[in-house]
SEKOL-94201 format. One record per residue (C-alpha): residue number from 1; x, y, z. Coordinates in nm, 3 decimals. Example, Ala and Ser with C-alpha at 12.3 -4.5 7.8 and 13.67 -1.06 7.14 Angstrom:
BEGIN
+------+---------+---------+---------+
: resi :       X :       Y :       Z :
+------+---------+---------+---------+
:    1 :   1.230 :  -0.450 :   0.780 :
:    2 :   1.367 :  -0.106 :   0.714 :
+------+---------+---------+---------+
END
This chain:
BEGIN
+------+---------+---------+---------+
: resi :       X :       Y :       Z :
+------+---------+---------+---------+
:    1 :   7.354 :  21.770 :   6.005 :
:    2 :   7.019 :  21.684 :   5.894 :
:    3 :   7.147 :  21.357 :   5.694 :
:    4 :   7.248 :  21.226 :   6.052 :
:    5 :   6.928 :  21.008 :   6.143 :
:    6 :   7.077 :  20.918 :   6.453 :
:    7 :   7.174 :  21.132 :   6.723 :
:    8 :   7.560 :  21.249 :   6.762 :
:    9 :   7.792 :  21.079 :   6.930 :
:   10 :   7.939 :  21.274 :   7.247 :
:   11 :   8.306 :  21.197 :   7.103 :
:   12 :   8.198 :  21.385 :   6.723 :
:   13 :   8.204 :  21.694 :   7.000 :
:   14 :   8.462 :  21.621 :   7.210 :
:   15 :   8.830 :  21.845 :   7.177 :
:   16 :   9.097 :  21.587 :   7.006 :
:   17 :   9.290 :  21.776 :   7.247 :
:   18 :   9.126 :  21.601 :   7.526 :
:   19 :   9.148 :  21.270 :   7.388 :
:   20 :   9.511 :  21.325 :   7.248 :
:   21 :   9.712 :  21.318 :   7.569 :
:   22 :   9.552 :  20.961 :   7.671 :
:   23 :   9.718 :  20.886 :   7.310 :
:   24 :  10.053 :  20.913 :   7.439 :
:   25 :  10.015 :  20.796 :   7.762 :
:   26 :   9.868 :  20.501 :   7.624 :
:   27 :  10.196 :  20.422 :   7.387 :
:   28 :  10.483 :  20.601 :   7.666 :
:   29 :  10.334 :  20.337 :   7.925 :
:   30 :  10.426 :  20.081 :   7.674 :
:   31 :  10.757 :  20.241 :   7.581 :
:   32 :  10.662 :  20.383 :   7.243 :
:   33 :  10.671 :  20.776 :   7.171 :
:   34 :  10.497 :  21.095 :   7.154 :
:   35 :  10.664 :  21.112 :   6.812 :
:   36 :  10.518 :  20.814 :   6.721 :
:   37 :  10.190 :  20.886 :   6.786 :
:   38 :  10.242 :  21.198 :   6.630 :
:   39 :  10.364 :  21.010 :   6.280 :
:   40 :  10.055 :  20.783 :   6.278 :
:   41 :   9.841 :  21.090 :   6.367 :
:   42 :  10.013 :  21.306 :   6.066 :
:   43 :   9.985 :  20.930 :   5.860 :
:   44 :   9.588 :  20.905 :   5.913 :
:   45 :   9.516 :  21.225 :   5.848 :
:   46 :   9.815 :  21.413 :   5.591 :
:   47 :   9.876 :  21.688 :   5.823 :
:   48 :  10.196 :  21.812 :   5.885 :
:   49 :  10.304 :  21.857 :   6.249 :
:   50 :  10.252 :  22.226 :   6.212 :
:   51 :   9.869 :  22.163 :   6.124 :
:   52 :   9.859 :  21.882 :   6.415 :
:   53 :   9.963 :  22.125 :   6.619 :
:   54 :   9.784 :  22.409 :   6.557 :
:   55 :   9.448 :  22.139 :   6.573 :
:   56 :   9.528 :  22.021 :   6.956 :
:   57 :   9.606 :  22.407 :   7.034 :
:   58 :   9.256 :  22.541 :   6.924 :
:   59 :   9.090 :  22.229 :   7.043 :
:   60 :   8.917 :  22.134 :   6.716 :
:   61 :   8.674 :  21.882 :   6.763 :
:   62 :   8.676 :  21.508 :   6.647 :
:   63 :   8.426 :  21.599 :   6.346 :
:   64 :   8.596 :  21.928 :   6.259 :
:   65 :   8.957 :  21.735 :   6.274 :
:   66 :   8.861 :  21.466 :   6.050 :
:   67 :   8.675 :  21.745 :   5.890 :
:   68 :   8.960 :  21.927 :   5.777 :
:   69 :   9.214 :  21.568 :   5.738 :
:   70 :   9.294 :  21.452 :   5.357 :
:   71 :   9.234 :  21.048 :   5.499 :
:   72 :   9.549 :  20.828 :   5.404 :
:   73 :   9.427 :  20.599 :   5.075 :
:   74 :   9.577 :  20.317 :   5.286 :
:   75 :   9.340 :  20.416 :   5.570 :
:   76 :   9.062 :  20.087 :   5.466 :
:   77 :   9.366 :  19.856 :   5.526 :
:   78 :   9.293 :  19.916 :   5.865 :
:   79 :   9.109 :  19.591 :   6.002 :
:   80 :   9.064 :  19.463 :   6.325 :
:   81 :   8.871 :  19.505 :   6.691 :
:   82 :   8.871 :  19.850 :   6.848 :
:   83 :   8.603 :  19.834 :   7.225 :
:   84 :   8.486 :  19.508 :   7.071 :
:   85 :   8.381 :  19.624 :   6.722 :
:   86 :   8.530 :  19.578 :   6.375 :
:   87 :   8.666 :  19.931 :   6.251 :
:   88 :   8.607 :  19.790 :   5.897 :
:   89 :   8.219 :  19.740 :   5.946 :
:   90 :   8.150 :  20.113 :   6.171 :
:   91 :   7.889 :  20.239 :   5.930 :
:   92 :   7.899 :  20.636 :   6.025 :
:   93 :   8.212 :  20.752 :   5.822 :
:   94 :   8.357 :  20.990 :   6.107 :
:   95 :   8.337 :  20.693 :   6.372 :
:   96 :   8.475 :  20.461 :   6.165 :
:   97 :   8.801 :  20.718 :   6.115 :
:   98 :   8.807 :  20.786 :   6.477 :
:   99 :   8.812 :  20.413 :   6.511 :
:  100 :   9.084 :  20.406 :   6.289 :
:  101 :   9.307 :  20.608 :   6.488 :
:  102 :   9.223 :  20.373 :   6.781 :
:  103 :   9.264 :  20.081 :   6.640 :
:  104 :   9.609 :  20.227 :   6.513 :
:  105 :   9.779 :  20.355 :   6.887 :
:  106 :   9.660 :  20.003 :   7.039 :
:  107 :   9.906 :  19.849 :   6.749 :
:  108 :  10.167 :  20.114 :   6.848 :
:  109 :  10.140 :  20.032 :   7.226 :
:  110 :  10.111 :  19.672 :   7.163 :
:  111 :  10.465 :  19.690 :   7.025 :
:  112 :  10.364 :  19.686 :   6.652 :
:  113 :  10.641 :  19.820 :   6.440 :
:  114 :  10.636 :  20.108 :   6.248 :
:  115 :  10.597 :  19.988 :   5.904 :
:  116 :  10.327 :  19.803 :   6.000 :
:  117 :  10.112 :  20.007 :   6.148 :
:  118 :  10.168 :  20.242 :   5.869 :
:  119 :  10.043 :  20.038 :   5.627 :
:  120 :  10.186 :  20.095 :   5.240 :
+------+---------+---------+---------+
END
């Protein structure tokens, strides 16, 4: 943790179970899935549903999720305006992937299809 000049960010700490269930509230209030938020999760980060699973029972945090993900190669296709900042230009690698993963359920819930999202 020493390499971290600045100080950590409250979400680095925070369960991804928390955060997960205003996920799919997010895309079932816009008529999308939990299913699909599940295949963009498992997309992002190449776990199976098993893994994902297992991750939202023990209540991993954000760092040790993305800790423990094998990021998509397609994952820097990923541009755009997540809370008013570019996810391509976040600088601290772990915010940038949670930013990812943001940027990728407001495409789900803004109707975005599939193979889009899913870029590649």
């Amino acid at each position: 943790m020493g390499s971290r000049l600045m100080r950590v960010h409250r979400i680095f700490t925070t369960a991804f179970s928390s955060v997960y269930p205003h996920y799919v509230n997010k895309a079932e209030r816009k008529g999308r899935t939990k299913a699909e938020v599940d295949e963009i999760i498992r997309w992002l980060t190449g776990f199976d549903q098993s893994a994902l699973d297992r991750h939202l029972e023990a209540e991993t945090t954000f760092d040790e999720f993305f800790a423990a993900a094998d990021l998509n190669a397609n994952a820097t296709l990923i541009t755009g305006v997540v809370c008013g900042i570019r996810v391509e230009n976040v600088e601290d690698p772990l915010m940038q992937k949670i930013r990812y993963l943001d940027k990728l359920i407001d495409e789900l819930a803004k109707g975005k299809k599939m193979e889009k999202i899913l870029r590649g």
